[in-house]
N, C-alpha and C positions, 0 to 999 in steps of 0.2 A: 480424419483428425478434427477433433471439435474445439471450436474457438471460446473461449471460456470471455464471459464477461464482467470488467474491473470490477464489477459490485460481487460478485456472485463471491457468500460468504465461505467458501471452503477453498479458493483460491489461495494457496499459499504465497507469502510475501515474494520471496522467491522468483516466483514467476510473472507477477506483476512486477514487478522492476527489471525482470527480461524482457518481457512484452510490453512494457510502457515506463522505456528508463526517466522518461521527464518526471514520472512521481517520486525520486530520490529525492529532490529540491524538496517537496512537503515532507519528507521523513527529516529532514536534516533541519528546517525550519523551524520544527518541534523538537529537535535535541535528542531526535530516537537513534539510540544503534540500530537499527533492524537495517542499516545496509551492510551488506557484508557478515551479518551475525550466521552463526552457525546452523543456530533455529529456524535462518528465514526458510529453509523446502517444508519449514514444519505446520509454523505458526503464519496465522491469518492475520488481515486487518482488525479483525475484532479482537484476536488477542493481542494483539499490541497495544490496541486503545486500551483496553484492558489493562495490561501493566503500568501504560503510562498517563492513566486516569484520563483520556482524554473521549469527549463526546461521539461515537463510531459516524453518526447522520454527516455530522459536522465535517468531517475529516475525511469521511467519502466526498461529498461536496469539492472539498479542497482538492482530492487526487482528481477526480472529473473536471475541474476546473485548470490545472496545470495540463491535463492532456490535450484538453480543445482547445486552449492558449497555444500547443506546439503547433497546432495544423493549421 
């Protein structure tokens, strides 16, 4: 089994928030439903920035910065 890394753009939401639930805090901060949505085993970080205009570098930043805050 292969360990997928938080950046790696085909990462479905989904499973970053199985494998690193401290990034719920930065979805929620931003006002996204993407916890709990339907779409998350679908859609990616980049589509969600996407829907909710927000900068992808920037927001990557943000989820990598709440994970290394947990440890």
């Amino acid at each position: 089994m292969t360990h997928r890394r938080m950046d790696d753009p085909d990462l479905p939401l989904e499973d970053l928030m199985s494998r690193w639930p401290e990034t719920i805090a930065v979805f929620l901060r931003h006002n996204m439903l993407c916890v709990g949505c339907l779409i998350g085993p679908f859609h990616t970080v980049i589509d969600a920035c996407a829907e909710y205009g927000l900068e992808v570098d920037a927001f990557y930043a943000e989820l990598a910065d709440s994970i290394t805050a947990s440890r």
